[in-house]
C-alpha positions in Angstrom: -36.9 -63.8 5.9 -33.4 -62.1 5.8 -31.7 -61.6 8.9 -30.3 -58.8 10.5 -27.1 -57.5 8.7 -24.0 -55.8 10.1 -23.2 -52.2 9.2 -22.2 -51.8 5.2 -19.1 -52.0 3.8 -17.3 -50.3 1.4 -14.5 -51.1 -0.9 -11.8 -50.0 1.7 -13.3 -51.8 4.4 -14.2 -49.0 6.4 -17.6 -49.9 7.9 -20.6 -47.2 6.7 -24.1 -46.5 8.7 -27.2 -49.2 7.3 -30.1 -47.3 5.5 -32.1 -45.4 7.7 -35.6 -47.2 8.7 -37.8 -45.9 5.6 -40.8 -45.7 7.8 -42.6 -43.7 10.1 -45.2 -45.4 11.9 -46.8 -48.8 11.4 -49.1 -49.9 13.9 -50.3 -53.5 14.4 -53.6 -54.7 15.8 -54.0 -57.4 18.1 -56.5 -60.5 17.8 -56.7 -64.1 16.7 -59.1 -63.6 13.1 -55.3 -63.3 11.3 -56.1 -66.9 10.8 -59.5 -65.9 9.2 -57.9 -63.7 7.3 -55.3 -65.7 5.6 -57.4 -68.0 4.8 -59.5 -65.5 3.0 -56.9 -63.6 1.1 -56.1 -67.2 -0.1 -59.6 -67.8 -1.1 -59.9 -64.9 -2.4 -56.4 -64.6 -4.9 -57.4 -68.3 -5.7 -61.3 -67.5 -6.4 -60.7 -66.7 -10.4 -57.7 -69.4 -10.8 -60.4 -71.5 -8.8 -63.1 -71.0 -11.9 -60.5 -71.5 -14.4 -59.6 -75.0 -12.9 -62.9 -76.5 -12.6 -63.7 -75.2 -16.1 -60.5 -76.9 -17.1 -60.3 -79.8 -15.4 -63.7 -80.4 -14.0 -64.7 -80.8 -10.2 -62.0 -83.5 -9.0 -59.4 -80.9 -10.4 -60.8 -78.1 -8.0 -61.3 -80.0 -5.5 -57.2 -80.9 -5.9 -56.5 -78.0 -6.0 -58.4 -76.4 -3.0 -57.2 -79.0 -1.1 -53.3 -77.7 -1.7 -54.2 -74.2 -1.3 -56.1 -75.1 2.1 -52.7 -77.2 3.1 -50.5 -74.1 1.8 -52.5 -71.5 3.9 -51.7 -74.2 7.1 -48.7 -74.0 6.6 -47.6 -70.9 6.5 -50.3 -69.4 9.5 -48.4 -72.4 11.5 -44.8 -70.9 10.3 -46.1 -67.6 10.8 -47.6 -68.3 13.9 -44.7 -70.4 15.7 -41.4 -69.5 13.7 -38.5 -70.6 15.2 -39.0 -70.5 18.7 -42.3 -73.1 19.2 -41.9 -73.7 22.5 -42.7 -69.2 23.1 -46.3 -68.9 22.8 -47.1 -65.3 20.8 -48.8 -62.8 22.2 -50.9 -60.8 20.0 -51.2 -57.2 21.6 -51.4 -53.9 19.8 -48.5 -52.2 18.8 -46.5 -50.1 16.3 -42.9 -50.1 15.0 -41.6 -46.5 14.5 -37.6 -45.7 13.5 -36.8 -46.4 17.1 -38.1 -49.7 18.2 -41.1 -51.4 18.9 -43.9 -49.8 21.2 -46.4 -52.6 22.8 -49.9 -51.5 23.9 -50.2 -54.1 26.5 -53.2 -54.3 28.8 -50.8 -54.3 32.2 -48.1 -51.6 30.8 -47.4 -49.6 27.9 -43.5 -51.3 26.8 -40.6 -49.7 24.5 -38.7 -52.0 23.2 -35.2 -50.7 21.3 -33.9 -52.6 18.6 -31.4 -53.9 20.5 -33.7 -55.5 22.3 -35.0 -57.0 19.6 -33.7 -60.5 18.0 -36.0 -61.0 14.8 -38.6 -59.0 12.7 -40.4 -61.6 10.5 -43.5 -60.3 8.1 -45.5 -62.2 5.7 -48.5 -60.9 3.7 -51.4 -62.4 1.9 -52.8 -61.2 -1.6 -55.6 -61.2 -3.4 -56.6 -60.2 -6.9 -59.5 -57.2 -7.8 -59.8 -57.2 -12.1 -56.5 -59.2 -12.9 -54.6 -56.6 -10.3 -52.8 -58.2 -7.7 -53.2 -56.2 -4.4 -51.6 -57.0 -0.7 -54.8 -57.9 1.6 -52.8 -57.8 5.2 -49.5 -57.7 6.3 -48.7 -60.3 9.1 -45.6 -59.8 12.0 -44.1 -61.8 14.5 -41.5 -60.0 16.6 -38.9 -62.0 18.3 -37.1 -61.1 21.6 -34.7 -63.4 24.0 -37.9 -64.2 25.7 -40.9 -63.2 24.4 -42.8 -62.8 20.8 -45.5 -60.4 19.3 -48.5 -61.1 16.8 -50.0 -59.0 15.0 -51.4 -57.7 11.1 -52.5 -54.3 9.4 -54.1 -53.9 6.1 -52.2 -53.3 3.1 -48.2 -53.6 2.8 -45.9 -52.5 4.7 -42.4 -51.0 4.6 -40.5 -53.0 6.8 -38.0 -54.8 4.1 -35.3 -52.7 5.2 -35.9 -53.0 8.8 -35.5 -57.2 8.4 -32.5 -56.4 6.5 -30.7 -53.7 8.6 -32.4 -55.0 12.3 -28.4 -55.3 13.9 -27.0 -52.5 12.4 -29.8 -50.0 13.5 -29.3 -51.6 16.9 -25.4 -51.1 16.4 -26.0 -47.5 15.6 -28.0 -46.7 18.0 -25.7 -47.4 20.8 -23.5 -45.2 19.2 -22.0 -42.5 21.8 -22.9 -39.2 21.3 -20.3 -35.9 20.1 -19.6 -33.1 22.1 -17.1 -31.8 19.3 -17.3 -31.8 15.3 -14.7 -34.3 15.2 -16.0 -37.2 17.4 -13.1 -37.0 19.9 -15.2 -36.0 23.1 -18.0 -38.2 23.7 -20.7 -37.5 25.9 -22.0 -39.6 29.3 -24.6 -41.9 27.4 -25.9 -44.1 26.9 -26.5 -44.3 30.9 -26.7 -40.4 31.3 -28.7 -37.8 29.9 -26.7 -36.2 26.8 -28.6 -33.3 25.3 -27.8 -30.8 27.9 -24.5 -31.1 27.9 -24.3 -31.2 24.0 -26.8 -28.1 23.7 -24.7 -26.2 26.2 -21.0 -27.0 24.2 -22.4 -26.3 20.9 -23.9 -22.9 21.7 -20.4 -22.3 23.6 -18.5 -23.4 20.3 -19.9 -21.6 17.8 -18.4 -18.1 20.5 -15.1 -19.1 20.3 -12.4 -18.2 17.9 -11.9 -22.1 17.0 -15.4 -21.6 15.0 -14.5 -19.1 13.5 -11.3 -20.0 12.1 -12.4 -23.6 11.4 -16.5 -22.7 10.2 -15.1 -19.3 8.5 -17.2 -17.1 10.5 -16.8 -13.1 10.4 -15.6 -11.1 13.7 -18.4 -9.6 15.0 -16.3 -7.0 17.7 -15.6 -7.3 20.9 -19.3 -8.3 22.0 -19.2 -11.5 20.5 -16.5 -13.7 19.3 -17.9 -15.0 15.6 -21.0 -13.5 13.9 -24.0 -15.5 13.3 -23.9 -15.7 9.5 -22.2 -18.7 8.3 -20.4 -18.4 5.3 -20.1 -21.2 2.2 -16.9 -22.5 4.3 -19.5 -23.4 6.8 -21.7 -24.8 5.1 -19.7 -27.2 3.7 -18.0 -27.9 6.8 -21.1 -28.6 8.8 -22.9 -30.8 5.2 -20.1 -32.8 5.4 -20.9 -34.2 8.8 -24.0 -34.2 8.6 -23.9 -36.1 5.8 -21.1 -38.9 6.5 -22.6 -41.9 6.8 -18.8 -43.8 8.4 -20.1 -46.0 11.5 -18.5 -43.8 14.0 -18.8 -44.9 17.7 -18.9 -41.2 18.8 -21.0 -39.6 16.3 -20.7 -35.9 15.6 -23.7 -36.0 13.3 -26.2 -33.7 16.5 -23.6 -31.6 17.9 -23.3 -30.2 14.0 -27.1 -30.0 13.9 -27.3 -28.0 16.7 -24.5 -25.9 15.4 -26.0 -25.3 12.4 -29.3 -24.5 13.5 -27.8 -21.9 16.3 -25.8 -20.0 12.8 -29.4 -20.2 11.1 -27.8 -22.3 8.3 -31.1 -23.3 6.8 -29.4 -24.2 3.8 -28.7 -27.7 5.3 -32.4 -28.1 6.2 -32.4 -31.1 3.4 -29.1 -32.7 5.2 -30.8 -32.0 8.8 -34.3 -33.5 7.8 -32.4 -36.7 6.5 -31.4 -37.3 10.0 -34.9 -37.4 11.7 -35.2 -40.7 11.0 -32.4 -42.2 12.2 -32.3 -45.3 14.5 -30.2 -43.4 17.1 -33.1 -41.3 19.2 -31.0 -38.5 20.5 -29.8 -38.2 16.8 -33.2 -38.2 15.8 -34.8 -35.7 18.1 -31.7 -33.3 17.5 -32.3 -33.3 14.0 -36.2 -32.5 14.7 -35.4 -30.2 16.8 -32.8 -28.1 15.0 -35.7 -28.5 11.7 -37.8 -27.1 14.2 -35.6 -24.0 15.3 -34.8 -23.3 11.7 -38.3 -23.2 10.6 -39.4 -26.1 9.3 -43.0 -27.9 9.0 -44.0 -30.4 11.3 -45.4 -32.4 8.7 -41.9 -32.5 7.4 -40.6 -34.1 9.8 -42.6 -35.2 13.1 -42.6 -34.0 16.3 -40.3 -34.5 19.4 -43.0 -36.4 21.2 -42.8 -39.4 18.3 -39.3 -40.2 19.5 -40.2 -39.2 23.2 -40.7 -42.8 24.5 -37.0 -43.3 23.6 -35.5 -40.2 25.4 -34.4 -39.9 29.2 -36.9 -37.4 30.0 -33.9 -34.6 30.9 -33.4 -35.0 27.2 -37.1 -34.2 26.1 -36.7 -31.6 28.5 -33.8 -30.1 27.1 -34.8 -30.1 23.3 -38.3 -29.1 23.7 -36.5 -25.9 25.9 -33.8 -25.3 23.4 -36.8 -25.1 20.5 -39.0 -23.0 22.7 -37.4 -20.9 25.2 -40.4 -19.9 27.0 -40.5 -23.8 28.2 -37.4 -22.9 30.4 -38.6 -20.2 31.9 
């Protein structure tokens, strides 16, 4: 399985984000019948190549060959089962992988594990065949930290490829300070601190003050307020081209635009907003949500704050689920 790669590169060498995870939510359940159950998708890709062989080659043939298929499934439960790391017995618990990390269901404690906690994501699946279609029976994990490892399977594939590709950049990103400016220059007190109240509270200010205005193109509004609340095209463009930069900034600007941009109603850059949901940074994440949320958009869109919630200081929750319904605050 391909390791964890480093951030993209591009032709100039300046380093660009990883692919966002390409899934939501795959849970995992616990339990030792995996075994069972590779076995059987074996026995059951193998059933009609089975026939065909003893038709063939008559009974010492299938017997051959059931005795290699037998050896092959051995194999790869044992390489499944202890990858690299033999001497760290698995522990098969239920759990679920979301853009974020790894949540464990574990008997003693629920457990959030980031990605940066995380060493290796390893999945392997077995098939079977229904009419001459090939179909994925279960998909099989083992996930690696410094000192522990996780068992466990779901039916059907999973979208995980990118997430056994991109596991150290996600982990990069997502240590990734957070804005309190459109140009990356301030950065808040995280990772350590609670960041969203700050960053709500300097975005709302910002988007007052003459510096909007002349930089977003925003319209005097009189003496009451500094900048109206219509953005113009110059401000949309301004605010899609942050949104949408994908450099691998260590002070990323990406939700103090959001926020901006949902406080000017610029639902035009819902689609650049709703791209951001599911990025491996959680604060980046929620404040995507939550501006989506503030500017009208469906939850089946794109999720709730309470997905990303085990991943949030809980002053952060706080602070998004009051700045997308006021009434929380009072």
């Amino acid at each position: 399985m391909l390791q964890g790669s480093k951030s993209v590169k591009i032709k100039d060498h300046m380093e660009m984000l990883a692919p966002a995870p390409d899934f939501r939510y795959v849970g995992f359940f616990p339990g030792p019948r995996h075994g069972l159950g590779v076995l059987g998708g074996v026995v059951a890709a193998g059933a009609g190549v089975g026939a065909g062989i003893w038709h063939t080659f008559g009974p010492r043939g299938a017997i051959a060959s059931g005795l290699v298929a037998i050896a092959t499934t051995a194999y790869s439960m044992h390489r499944l089962r202890w990858g690299r790391t033999p001497h760290v017995a698995p522990r098969s618990v239920p759990m679920a992988l979301v853009p974020w990390g790894l949540l464990v269901d574990h008997e003693e404690q629920p457990r959030v594990l980031r990605w940066a906690g995380i060493t290796r994501v390893h999945i392997e699946t077995t098939f079977g065949r229904d009419q001459a279609t090939d179909s994925t029976l279960w998909s099989y994990v083992v996930i690696e930290t410094p000192r522990e490892r996780f068992t466990g399977h779901t039916p059907g594939a999973v979208p995980l490829e990118r997430l056994t590709v991109h596991l150290d950049a996600y982990a990069n990103e997502a240590a990734h300070s957070i804005a309190l400016d459109l140009d990356g220059s301030q950065a808040g007190r995280g990772p350590y601190e609670p960041d969203c109240e700050p960053l709500v509270r300097a975005a709302r200010a910002y988007v007052q003050t003459s510096s909007a205005s002349a930089r977003l193109g925003l319209e005097a509004a009189g003496y009451r307020r500094i900048t109206s609340r219509c953005p113009s095209a110059r401000t949309l463009d301004t605010l899609r081209n942050i949104l949408r930069d994908r450099t691998d900034r260590r002070v990323d600007p990406r939700p103090f635009a959001a926020i901006v941009a949902a406080e000017l109603g610029a639902k035009a850059l819902v689609t650049e907003l709703v791209a951001l949901v599911q990025s491996p940074h959680p604060i980046v994440a929620a404040v995507a949500k939550a501006a989506c949320q503030r500017l009208g958009v469906s939850q089946s869109r794109v999720g709730t704050l309470d997905e990303v919630a085990p991943f949030l200081m809980e002053p952060d929750l706080a602070t998004l689920q009051a700045w997308v319904d006021p009434a929380r605050a009072r």
